[in-house]
Structures are given as structure tokens and as C-alpha cells.
DRENTOR-329560 format. One record per atom (N, C-alpha, C, O, CB): x, y, z; residue in one letter. Coordinates in pm, whole numbers, plus 50000, padded with zeros to 5 digits. Glycine has a CB too. Layout:
residues N
XYZA/...
//
This chain:
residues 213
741245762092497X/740735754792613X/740135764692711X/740675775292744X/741845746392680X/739005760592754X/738225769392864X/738235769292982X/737905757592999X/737165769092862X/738385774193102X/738475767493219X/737685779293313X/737745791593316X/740125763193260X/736905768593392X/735795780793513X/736235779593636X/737015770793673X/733975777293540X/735845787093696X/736395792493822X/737365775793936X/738445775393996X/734615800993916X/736385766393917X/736875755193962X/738545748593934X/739485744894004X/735905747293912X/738195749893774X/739445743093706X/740445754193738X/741655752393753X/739295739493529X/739995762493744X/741375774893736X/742155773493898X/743365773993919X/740565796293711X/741075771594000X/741405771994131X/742475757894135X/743595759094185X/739925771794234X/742085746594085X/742715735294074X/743785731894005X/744195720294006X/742065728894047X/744415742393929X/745065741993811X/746705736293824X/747265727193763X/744945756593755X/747115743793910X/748885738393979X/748485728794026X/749545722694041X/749865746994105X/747405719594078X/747175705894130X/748635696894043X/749685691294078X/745295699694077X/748165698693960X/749045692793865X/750275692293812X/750715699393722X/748725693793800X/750905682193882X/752805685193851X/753075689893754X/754025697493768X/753835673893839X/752525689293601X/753015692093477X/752625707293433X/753165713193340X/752465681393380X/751745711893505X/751775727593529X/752575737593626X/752695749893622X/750605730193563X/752965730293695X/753835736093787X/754975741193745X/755565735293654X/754125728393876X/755595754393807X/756755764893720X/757545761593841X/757305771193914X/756425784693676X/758565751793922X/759605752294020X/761035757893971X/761785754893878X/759765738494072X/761065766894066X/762265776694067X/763105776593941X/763075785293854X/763205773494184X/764285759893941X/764805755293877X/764545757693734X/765415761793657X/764775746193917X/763555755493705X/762775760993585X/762895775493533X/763615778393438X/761425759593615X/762145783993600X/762195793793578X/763145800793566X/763095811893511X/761685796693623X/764425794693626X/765815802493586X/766315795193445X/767345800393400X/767135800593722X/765905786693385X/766015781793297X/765485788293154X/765945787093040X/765605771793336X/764325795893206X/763815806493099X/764735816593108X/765395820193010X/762345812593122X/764855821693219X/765545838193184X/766675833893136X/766905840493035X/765885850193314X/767845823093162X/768775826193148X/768595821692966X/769295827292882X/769775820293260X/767955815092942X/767615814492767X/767125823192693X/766985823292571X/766785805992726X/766775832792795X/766205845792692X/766995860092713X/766895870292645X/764435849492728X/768185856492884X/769025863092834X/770175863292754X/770635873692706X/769195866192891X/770685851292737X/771115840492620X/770945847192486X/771835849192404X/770155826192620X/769605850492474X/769165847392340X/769475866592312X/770095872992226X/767205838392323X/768865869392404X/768975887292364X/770465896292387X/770915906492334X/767785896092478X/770965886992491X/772425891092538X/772415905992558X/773275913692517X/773605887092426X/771185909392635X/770745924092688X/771295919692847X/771205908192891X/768695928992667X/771925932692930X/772095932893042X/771495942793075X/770985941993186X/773145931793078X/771375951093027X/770365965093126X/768545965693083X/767625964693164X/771155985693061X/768455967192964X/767275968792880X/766635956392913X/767265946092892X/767535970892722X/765445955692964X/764725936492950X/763965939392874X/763875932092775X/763855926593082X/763135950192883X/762075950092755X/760665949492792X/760345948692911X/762285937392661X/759545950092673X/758475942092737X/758235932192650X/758605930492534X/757215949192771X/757385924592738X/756895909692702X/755285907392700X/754335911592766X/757525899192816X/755475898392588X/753505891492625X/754165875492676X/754895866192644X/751885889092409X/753535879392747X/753235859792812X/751635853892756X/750515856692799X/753065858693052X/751965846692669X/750355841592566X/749765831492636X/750265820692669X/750575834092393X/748895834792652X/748375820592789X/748915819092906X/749555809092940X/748635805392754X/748705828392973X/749665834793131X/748675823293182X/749405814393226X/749505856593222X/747545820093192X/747225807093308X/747025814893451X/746595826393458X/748765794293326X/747355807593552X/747475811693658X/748525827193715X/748385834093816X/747805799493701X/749645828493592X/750435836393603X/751475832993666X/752225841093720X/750005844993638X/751655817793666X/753135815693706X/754045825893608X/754435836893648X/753585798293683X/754285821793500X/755805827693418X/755545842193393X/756555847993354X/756205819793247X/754265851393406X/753825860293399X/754765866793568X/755165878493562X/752165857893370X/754965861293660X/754995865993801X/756605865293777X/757265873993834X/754155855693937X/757335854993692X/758475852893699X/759095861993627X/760255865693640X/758745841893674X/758395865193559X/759055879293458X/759215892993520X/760205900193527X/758035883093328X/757855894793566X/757795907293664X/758985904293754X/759955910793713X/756295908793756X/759235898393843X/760175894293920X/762035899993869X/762785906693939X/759845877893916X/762295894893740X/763155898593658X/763185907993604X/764095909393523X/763295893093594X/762025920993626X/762755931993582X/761925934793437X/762245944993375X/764475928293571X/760825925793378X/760055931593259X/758935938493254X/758075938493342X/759755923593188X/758895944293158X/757275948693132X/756685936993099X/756945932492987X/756945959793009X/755955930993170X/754835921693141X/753745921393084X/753075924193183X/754475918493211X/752885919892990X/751425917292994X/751115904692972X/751855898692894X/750695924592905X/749865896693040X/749955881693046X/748555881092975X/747575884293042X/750145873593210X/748445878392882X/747025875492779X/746435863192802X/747095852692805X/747315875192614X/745375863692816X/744515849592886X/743805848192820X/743775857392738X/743825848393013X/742765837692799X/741505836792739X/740325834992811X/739165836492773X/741535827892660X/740775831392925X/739875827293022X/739395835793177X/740175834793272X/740475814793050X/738425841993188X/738535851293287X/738685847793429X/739295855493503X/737555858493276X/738105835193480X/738345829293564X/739885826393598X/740155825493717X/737615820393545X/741195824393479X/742045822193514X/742755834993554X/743545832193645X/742455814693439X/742795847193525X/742865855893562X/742755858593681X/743685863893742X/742415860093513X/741655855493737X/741365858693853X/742015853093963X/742425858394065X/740265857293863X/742045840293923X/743405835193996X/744245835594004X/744695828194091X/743765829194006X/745135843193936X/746365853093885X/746355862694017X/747185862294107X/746025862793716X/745475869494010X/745355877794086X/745565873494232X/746015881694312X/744275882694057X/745205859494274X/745155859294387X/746075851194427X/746405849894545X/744105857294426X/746615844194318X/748365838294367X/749245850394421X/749725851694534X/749415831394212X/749315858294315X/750395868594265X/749905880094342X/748905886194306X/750465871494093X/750515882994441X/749735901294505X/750565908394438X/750315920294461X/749825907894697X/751715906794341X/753055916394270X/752575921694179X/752955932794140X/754365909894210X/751325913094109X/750885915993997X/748985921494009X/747965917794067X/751275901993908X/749375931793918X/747985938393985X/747225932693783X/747675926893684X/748155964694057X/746065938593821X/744935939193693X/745385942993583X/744825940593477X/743805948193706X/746675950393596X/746655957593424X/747485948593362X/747585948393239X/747355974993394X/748245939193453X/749185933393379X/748705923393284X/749515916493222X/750085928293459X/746955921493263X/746465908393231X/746045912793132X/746295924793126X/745575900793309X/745425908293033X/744715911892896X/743945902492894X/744595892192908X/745485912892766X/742375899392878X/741635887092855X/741485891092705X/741045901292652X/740165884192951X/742055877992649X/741535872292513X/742285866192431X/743095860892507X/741035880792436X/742585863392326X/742665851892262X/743845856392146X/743895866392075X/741115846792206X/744885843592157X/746545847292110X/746385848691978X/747335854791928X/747815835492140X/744945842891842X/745405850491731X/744425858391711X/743685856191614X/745765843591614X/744185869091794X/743605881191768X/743935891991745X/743735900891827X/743095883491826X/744675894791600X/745685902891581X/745585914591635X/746545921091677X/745935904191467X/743745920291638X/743335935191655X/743965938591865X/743895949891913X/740975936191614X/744245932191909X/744105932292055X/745515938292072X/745825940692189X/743765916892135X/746345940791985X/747595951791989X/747695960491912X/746855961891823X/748755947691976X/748575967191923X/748985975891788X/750345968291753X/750975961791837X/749255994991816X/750795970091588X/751895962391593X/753195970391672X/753435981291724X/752195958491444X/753665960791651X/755255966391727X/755505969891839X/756375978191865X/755815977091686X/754545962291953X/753775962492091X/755745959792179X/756385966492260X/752055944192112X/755975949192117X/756765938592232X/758185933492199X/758165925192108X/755895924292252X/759195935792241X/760525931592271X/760235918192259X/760855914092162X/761185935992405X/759475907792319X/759235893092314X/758005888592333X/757025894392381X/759945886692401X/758115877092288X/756535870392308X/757155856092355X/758105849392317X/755335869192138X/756075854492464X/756835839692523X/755125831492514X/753995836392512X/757835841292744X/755675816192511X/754145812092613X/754805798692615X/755835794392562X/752135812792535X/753845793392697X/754325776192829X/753495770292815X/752335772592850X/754445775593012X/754005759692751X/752545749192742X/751095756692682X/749955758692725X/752085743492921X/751595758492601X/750045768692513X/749945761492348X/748865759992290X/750585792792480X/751305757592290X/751165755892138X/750185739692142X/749435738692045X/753055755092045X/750155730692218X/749495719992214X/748025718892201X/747355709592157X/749835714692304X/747465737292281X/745955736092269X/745635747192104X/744645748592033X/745075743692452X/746695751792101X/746165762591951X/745795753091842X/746485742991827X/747595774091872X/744675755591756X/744095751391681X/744265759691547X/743765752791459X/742975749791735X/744665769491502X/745205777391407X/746235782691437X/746435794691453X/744525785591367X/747145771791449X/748725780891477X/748875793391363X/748955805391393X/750365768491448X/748885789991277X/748765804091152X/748365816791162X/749145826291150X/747915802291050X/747165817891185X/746225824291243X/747625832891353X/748165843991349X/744815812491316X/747745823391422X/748575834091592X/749595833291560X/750295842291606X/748615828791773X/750215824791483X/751555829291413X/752165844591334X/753265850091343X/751565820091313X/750835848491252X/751095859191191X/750855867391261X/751625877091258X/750645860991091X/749665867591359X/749615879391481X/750555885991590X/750565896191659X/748785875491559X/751435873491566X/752675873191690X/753995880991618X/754785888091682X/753235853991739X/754055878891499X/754785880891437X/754805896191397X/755835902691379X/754685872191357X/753395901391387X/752945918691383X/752605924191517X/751995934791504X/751535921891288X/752755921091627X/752655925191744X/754725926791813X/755065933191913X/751425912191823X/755705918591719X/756835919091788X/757365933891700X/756845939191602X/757825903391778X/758475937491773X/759235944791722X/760195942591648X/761015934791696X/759515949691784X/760475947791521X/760935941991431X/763265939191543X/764005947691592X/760465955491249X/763435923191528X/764075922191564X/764375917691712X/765355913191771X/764275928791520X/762625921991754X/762075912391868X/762305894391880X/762685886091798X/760505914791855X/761995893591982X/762355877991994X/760555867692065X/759795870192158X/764085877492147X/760585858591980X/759525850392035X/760295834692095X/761245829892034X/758305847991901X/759755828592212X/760045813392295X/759015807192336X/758185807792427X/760835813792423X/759225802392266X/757705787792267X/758435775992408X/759625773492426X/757645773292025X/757675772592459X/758345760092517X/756905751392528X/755875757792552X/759285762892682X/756845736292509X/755785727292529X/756335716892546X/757515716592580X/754855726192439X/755455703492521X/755975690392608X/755765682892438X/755405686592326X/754705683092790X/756175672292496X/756245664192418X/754975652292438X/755305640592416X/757605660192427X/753735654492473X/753155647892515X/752325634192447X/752045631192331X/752685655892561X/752085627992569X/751835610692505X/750445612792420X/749785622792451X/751505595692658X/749905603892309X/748875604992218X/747775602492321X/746665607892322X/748965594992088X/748205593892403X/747035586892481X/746255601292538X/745075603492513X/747675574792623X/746895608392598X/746495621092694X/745545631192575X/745275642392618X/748235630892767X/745305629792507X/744015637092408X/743135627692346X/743325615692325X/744565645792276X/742185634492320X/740815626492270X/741485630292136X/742325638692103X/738935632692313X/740615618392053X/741135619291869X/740405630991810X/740635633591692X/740605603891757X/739385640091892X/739175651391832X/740105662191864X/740405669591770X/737965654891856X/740675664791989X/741775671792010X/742915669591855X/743415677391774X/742405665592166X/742915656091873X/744495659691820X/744135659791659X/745005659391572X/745915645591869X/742405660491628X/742775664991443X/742355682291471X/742245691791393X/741275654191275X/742255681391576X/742175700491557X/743375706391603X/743355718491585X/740895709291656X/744425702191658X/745405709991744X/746515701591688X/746855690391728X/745185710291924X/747105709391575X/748405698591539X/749425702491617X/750505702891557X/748995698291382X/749445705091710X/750645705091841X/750705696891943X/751655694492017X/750665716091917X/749725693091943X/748995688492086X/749865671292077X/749715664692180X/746655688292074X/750575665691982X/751305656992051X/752365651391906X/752175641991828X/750185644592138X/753385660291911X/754485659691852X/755585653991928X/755565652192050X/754745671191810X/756545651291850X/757995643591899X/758985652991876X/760045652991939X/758445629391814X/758775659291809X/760045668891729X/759435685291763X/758275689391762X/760155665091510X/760715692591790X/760195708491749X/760015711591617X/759305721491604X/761135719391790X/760405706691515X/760405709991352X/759055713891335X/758965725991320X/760795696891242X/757915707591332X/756715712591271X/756425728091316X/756225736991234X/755525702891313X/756435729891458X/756675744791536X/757465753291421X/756825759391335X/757775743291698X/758825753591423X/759885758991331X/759695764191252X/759745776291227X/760555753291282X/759225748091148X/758885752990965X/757925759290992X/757985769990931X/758455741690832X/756915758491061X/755295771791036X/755935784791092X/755575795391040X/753405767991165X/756675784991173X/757055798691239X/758005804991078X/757805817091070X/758265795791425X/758655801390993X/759785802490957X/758785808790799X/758895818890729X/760925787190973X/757825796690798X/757135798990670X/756525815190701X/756185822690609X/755815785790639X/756475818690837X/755265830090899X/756425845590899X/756115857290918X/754495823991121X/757975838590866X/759045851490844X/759675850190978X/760405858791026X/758325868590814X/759415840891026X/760515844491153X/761705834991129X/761695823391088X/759845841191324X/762695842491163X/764165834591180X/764305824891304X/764285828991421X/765395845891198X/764425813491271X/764755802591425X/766195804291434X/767085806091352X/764375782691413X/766115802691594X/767645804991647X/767975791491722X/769085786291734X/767815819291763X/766665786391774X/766875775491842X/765495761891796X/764295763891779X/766925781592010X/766055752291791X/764605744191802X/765005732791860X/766015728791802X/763765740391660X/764485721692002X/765105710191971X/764405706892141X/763555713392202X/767025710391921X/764965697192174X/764615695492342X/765255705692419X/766395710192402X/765145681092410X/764245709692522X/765045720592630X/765765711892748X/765105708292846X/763805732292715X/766615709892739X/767645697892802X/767825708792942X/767695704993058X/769485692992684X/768145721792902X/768495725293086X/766915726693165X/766705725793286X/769535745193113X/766255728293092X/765125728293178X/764165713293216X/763205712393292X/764255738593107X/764745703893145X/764225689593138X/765055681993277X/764715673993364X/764685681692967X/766275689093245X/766865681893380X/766365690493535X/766345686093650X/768795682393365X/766075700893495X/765835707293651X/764565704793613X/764815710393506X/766305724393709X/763385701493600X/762325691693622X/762715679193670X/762395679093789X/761655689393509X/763425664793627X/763905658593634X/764245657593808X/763975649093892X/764625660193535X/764745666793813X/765285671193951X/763915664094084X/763785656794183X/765405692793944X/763295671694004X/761685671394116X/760925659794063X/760445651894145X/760405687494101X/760755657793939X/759755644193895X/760465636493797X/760265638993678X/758225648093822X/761165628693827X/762435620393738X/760875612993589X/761235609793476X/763655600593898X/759735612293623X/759145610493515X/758205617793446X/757255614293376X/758785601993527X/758735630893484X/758005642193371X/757805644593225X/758815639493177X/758505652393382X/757385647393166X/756815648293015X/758505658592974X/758845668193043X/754685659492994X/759155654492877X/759985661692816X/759485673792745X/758545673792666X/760595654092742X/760205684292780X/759805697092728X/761005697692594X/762125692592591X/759905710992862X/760005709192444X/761025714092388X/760965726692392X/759885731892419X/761215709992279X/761825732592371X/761885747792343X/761885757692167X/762785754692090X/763315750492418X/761045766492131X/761795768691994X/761675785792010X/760675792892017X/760915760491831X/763225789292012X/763455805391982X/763715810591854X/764675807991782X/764555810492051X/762685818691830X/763085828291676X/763195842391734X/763335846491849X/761685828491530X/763055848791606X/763485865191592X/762815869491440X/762845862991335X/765505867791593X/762335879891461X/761975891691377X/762585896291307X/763445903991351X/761685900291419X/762495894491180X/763625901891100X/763495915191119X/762375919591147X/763635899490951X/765025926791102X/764915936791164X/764615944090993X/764635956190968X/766265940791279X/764395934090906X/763495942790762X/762485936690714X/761845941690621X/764285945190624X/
//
């Protein structure tokens, strides 16, 4: 998905993009959960940083960040939410472009609301998978969103873009060598949404790992 200077400026307009607090402690504490690291955080790609909400929330917590965008305009607005986060933390371009790392870049790979617009999950599946460190950890989180909300060309190009279940996520990640640790609704983060918009789009979450051979 493309977005110019307009859409990018307009972008948190929108409740269902919005990262509130509640939330965001809902990530770390699932990824410190998941890594059960207390000193070491690591670094991270945030795949479709957007505006740089969860990109800002990480920095915040103590990671090496880089927030990979596709869109330069959104970037830029990154920049001007976030004064914490300067230029290097951003990467413009595109999540299955394997060449845009070297492997064995990243402790984790996260992204928010991103698997619904990928159109070759495969493709960025295997890229994600040679960019982690072996034993690294990847966290998907997306919505569960209504059919109505995409055009019927969206949804024969983007088989994410409006699922019920985390399973389809899973089995392609699993077929791609990664071990799932978690797949299913993100229930602590559904209720602290809930909190703020009792009729928000249900989020799921799915955590794997890198085999360490």
C-alpha cells in the first residue's frame, strides 16, 4: 500500500491505527514473555513502521530499532511525530526484499497491522526468516478484519487481508522453518483496546522463533 504526503499526515486519524499506551505495554510485555531476556533487548526491525508509532515504543524500551517503510512520505512523518527518533532509525523499502540486509541482522522482527496488505507473504516470509538470528524471534500482530472493508481485488491478492483465524499466518510461517510459539487472538491487547473503543476490530497475535540449527 502507498501513501503520499497527505495520507501519511492523516494516518492516526484513524482509531484502528492508533498505538494507546495500554497497548503498547501489551507488546513488550509479550516479547518479554517470549524472550525472557532482562538485560539484553536486542535489535529489532519494525516491518512497516508507518508513522513510527511501535518503532518509537521500542526505542523507548531500550532497543536497537530499525523501522523499514515503503513509503517515503511515511517516514517523514515519523520524523516529525517522534523527535527521539532521528533518520537512521528508518530504512525505506519493501519487507520481502531479502537484499536490504545481511542475514543474521536482528534479535526480532515485529510488524502491526502489515500482514493484511502483503501480497507474497512467501516472498517476506523467507526474507524474514534470513535476516533473524538464528534463534531470533519474529511477532506478527493484525486484525481480524470485516470482508466488507476491501475491494474483491484486494482480497484475491492479499490472502491476509481478512482472515478469522491466525492458522493460515502459522502454517506459511512454519512451512518457511519457523517454530510457532504462539498463534491465536491477542486477548491482553484486545481488552486494553476495548478499554478505549469497546467496538474495535479484534486483533491476533502470532510468535515464532528461528531455529537455533
Amino acid at each position: 500500500m502507498t501513501y503520499d504526503a497527505d495520507h501519511a499526515a492523516r494516518y492516526e486519524e484513524d482509531r484502528e491505527h492508533t498505538l494507546p499506551a495500554e497497548e503498547a505495554e501489551a507488546w513488550l510485555a509479550q516479547m518479554l514473555a517470549t524472550s525472557q531476556a532482562t538485560s539484553h533487548r536486542g535489535r529489532v526491525l519494525d516491518v512497516g513502521a508507518g508513522t513510527g508509532m511501535l518503532t518509537a515504543v521500542l526505542h523507548r524500551a531500550g532497543y536497537d530499532v530499525v523501522g523499514l517503510e515503503p513509503a517515503r512520505p511515511m517516514i517523514d512523518e515519523a520524523l516529525r511525530r517522534n523527535a527521539q527518533l532521528t533518520a537512521e532509525v528508518f530504512m525505506e523499502g519493501r519487507s520481502s526484499d531479502a537484499r536490504l540486509f545481511v542475514t543474521q541482522s536482528f534479535d526480532w522482527i515485529v510488524c502491526r497491522q502489515v500482514l493484511c496488505h502483503i501480497e507474497d507473504p512467501d516472498t517476506a516470509f523467507r526474507a524474514w526468516h534470513g535476516w533473524l538470528k538464528p534463534g531470533g524471534r519474529l511477532m506478527l500482530v493484525d486484525g481480524f478484519w470485516r470482508r466488507s472493508a476491501w475491494s474483491e481485488s484486494a482480497l484475491q491478492k492479499q490472502p491476509f487481508a481478512s482472515i478469522t483465524s491466525a492458522a493460515p499466518v502459522a502454517e506459511m510461517l512454519a512451512r518457511e522453518g519457523f517454530e510457532i510459539a504462539r498463534a491465536g487472538p491477542f486477548g491482553e491487547l484486545n481488552l486494553a483496546r476495548a478499554d478505549h473503543w469497546p467496538d474495535t476490530t479484534p486483533r491476533y497475535v502470532v510468535v515464532a522463533r528461528r531455529a537455533t540449527r
